[in-house]
N, C-alpha and C positions, 0 to 999 in steps of 0.2 A: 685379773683386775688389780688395777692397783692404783688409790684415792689420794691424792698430797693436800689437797685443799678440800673442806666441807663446807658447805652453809645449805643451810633447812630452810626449805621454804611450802608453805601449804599452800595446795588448792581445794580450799573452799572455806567457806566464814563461818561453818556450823563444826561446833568442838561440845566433845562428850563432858564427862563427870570431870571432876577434879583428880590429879594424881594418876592420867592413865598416862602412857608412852607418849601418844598421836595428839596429849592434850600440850596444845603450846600456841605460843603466836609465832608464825614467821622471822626471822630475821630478815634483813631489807637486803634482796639481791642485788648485791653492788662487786666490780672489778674485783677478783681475786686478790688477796695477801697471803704471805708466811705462815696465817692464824687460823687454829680450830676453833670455829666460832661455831658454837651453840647457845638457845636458846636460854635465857637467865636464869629459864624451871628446870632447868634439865645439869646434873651430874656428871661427868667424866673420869674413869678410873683407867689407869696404865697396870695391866697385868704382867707383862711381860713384851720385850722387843726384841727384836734381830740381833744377835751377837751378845745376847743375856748366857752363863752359865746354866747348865740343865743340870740336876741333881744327880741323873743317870748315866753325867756324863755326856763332854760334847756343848756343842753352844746350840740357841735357837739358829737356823738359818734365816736366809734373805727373801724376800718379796715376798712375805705372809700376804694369804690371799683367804680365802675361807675359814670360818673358826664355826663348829655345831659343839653344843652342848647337851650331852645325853646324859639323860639323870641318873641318880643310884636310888632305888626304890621309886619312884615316882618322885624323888625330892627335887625342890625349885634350888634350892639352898646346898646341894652336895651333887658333886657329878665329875662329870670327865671332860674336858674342854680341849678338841681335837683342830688344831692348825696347821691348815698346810702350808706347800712352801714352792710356790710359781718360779723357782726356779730350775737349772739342768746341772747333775741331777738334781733331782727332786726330793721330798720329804713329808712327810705330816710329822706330827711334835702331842703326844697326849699330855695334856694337865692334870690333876687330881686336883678338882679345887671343890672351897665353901665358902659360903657366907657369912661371917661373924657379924651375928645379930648387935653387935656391942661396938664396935667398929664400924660399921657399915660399910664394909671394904673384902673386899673379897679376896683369898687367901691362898695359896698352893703349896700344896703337903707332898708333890713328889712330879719331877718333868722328866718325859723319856721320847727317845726319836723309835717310831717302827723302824724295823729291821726289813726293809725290801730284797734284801739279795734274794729269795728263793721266787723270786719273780719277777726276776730280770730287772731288778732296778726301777724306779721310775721316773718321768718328768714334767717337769710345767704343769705339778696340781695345784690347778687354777681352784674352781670350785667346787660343790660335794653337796653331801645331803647328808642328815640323819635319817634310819631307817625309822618304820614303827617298831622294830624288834628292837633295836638300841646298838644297833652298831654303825659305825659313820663309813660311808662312799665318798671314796676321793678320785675326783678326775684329772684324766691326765688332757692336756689341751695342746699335743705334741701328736706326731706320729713318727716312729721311725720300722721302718720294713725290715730289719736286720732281726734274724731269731737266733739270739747267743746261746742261747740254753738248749735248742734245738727242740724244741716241742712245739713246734709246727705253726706254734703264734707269730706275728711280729710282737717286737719285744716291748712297741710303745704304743699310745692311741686307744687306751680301756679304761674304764670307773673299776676299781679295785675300794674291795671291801675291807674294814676294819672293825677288829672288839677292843674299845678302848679299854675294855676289862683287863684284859691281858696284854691288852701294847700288842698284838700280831695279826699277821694278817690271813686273812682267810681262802682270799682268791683274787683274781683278776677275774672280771667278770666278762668273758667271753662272748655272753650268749647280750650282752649291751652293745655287741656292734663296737667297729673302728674307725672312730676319728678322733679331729681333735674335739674334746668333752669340754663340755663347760659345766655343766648342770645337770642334775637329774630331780625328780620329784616323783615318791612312792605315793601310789593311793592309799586310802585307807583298806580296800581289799586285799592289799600287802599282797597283790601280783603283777599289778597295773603301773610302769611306770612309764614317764612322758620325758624325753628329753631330744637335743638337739646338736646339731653341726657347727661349731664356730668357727664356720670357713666360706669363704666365696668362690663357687654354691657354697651355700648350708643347706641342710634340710631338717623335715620337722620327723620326731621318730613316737613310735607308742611300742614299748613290750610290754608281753604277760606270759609270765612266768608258768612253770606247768605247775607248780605248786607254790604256796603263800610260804614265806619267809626265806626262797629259797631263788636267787638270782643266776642261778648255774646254767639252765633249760627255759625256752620257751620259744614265743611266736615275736618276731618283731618286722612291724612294719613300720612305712613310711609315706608320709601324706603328698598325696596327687590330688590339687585340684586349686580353687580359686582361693584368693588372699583375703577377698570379701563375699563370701557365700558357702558354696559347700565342697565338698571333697570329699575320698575316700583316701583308708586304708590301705598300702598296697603291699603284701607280705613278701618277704624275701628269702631268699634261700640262708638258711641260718642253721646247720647243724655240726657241718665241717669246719677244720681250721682254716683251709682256704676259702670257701664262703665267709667265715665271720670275719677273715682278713679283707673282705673284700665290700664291705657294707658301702661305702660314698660310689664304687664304682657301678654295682648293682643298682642303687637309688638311682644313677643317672640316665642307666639303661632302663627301667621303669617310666620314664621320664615326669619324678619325681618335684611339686615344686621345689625353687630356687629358692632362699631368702641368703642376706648378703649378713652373714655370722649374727646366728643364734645362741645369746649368750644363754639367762638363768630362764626354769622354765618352774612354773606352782600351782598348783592348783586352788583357787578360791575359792571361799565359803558358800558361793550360792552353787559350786560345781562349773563354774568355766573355770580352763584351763588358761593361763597366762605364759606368754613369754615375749622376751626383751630380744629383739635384733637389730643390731646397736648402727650396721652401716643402712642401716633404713629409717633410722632414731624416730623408731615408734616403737607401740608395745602391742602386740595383738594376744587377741581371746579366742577361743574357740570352744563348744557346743561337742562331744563325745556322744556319740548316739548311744554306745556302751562303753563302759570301761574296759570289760572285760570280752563281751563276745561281739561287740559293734565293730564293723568296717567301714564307716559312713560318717562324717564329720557333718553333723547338720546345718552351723551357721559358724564361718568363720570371718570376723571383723577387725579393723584395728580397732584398740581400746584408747590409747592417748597417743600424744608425737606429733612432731611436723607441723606444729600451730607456733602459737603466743598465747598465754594464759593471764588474767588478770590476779597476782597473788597478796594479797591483803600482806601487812604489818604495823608495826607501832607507827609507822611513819605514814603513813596513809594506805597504797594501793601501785603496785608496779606493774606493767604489763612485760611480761618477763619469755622471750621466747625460748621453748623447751630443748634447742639445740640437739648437739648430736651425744651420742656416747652413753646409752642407757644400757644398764650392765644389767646389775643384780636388781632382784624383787623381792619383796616378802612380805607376808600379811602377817596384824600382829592379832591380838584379842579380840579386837575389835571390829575385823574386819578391814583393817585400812591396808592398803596398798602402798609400800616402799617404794623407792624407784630411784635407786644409785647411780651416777652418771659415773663411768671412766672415758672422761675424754671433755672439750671443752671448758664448760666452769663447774665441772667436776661437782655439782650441787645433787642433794637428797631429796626429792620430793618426797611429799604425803598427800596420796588421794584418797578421800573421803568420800568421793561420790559414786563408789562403787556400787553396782546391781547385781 
């Protein structure tokens, strides 16, 4: 993903407390400019860009695409700030940063690039996750079929695990299936994750893991059934290198739904499942009969896309059509729903009318 222009705009007229993220008014949806326009409550701070010196040595790279923050002790205020780097080859970049209460500016005490060589390199990590164990998943949104290293994988097309603690890397995550990655999202049963195909086909995928904290081993399927109703589970051969080399062509032989590139996928606070696939420019949800032992998708619907929305601001009220290019998501505190466009008028929604 990659955003040049923003402007915020909310759908819906009911705003919480004072001082929260999602609390603001619209800016007025109007033809794109040069400018990062945010709303007049809200703050902007430059941490670092593309072609910045790194402390460890090395410059940031080009196309920053995903940035997770994983704390040091539970703290909001001191942690590790892991970016990656959508381009070929590829990168993630850890920060050691904090917050200076006194400043109000936040700080980096040390920048270093992970070292991919003992994993064949990697590239186009698009998006990623933080784990619940505190280590960041970076995807790669590339596939290439050539095995340099000769250990039986292709070399590209895996979510590869990182400990920001130590800048290294821990694995390529194998048993996640091969495509190109956009996203993934960990349940809180730290076995259960959900992610997808950013390709035309895409497809929608669920692993679990044999064991919690541990992405090496498990079960992973792939959903077979209707866009607005229900579906199954359909499990795949997943224990060899050339099975797990072979996950899109497997899905297809299942006769696995289509969706046309599934970017970010999250899980929401009431328990549906979200995710964005952006050549369809809707966002759909779905219903998990289990997380863990279900094969059955009990309601699967679109959640927003493919309309006009009426979005309030200072200036009165715009009826603003949702257009194409719905990338990333994410819920924040409060329950609100993100919804980053890459493509069209590249705008951020905030929906607040979630269930």
């Amino acid at each position: 993903m990659s955003l040049k222009y923003l402007f915020f705009f909310l759908i819906s007229s009911n705003l919480f407390a004072q001082e929260k993220i999602g609390d603001f008014i619209s800016v007025e949806p109007l033809p794109q400019s040069p400018d990062f326009i945010l709303p007049s409550t809200h703050i902007f701070q430059k941490i670092i860009e593309s072609g910045d010196a790194l402390s460890a040595g090395g410059l940031l790279p080009s196309n920053n695409d995903f940035a997770g923050y994983v704390p040091i002790a539970g703290s909001s205020t001191n942690g590790y700030l892991s970016i990656n780097s959508e381009a070929t080859p590829g990168g993630v970049t850890i920060l050691d940063i904090n917050f200076n209460s006194s400043t109000k500016l936040w700080e980096t005490s040390l920048s270093q690039a992970i070292d991919f060589s003992g994993v064949a390199e990697t590239a186009r990590n698009c998006s990623g996750s933080v784990t619940l164990w505190n280590t960041i998943v970076t995807c790669e949104e590339w596939i290439s079929t050539l095995d340099s290293n000769s250990d039986g994988y292709n070399d590209l097309g895996w979510c590869v695990e990182i400990n920001p603690a130590t800048k290294t890397v821990i694995d390529k995550r194998w048993a996640l299936g091969n495509f190109k990655h956009e996203k993934v999202i960990v349940h809180m049963n730290q076995r259960t994750v959900y992610e997808g195909a950013d390709s035309n086909p895409g497809y929608l995928y669920k692993f679990v893991a044999d064991y919690a904290q541990d992405l090496s081993d498990g079960i992973l399927y792939v959903y077979k059934g209707s866009k607005n109703g229900s579906g199954n589970w359909m499990p795949l051969n997943n224990s060899t290198p050339a099975e797990r080399n072979s996950t899109l062509a497997q899905s297809s032989d299942a006769g696995a739904t289509m969706f046309k590139g599934i970017e970010d996928v999250e899980i929401g606070p009431s328990g549906w499942v979200y995710f964005a696939v952006k050549g369809e420019n809707s966002v759909y949800r779905f219903l998990d009969s289990d997380p863990l032992t279900g094969t059955t998708v009990s309601q699967m619907e679109t959640y927003v896309g493919n309309t006009s929305y009426n979005i309030p601001h200072k200036n009165g009220i715009s009826n603003t059509n949702w257009g194409f290019g719905n990338d990333n998501l994410a819920f924040d505190g409060d329950g609100n729903l993100w919804v980053l466009q890459d493509g069209e008028n590249n705008y951020m929604a905030l929906l607040t009318m979630y269930s």
